[in-house]
C-alpha positions in Angstrom: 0.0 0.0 0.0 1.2 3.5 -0.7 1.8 6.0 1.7 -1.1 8.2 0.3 -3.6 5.4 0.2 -2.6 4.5 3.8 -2.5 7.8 5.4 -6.4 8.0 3.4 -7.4 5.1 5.0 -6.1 6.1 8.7 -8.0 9.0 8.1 -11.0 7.4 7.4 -10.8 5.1 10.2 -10.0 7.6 12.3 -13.7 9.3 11.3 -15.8 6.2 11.4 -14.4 6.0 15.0 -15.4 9.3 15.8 -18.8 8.9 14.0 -19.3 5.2 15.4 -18.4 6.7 19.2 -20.9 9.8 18.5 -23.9 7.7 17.7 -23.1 5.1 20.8 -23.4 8.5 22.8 -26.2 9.8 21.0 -28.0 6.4 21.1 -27.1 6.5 25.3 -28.0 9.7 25.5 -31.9 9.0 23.9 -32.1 6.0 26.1 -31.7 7.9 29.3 -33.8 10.9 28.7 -36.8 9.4 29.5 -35.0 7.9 32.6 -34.4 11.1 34.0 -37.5 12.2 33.1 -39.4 9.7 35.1 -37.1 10.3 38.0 -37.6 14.0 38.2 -41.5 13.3 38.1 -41.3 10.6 40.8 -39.2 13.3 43.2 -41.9 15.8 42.5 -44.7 13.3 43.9 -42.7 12.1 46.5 -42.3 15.8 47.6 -45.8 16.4 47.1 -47.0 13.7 49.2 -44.5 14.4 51.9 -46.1 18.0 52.2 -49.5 16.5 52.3 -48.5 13.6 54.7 -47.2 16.3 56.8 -50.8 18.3 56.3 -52.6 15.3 57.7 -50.7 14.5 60.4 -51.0 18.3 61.5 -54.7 18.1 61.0 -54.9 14.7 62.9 -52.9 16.6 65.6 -55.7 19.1 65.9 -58.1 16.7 65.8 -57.5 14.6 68.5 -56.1 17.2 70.9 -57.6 17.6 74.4 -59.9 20.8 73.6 -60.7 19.2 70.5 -62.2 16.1 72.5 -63.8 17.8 74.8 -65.9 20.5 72.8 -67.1 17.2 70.5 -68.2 15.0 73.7 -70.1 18.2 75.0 -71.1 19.8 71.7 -72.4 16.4 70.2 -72.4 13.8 72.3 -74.0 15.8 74.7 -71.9 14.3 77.7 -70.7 16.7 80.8 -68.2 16.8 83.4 -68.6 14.9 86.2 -69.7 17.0 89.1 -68.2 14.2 91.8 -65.3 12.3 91.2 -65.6 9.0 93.4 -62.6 6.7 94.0 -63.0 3.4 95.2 -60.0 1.5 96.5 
């Protein structure tokens, strides 16, 4: 082989290595864009639903607090203090 015809054909091989490596990266590169994608959307609905997990335990907090009780048994259950609290032993 000449030394024209072999420095052509370095060259070439040199460029279908280049364009062989560019369209493994492309070709990565369209496989994990919907990866990511599904990751950022699963992070946003994890952070959703640890704000609204942290709503809900706030309002069962409120709902089961002493006051809270204790206006429901008298408002609706119509139940009263005891006027005489007797302790047998």
């Amino acid at each position: 082989m000449s030394p024209i015809k072999r420095r052509y054909f370095f060259y070439f091989m040199s460029y279908a290595l280049i364009v062989v490596i560019a369209l493994f990266c492309l070709f990565m590169n369209i496989k994990t864009v919907p990866i990511v994608e599904e990751r950022q959307q699963v992070v946003l609905q994890k952070q959703w639903l640890e704000e609204e997990n942290r709503e809900l335990l706030l309002k069962i907090e409120s709902l089961t607090s002493l006051e809270n009780v204790e206006k429901k048994a008298t408002k609706h259950l119509h139940m009263v203090r005891p006027k005489r609290i007797i302790n047998l032993k």
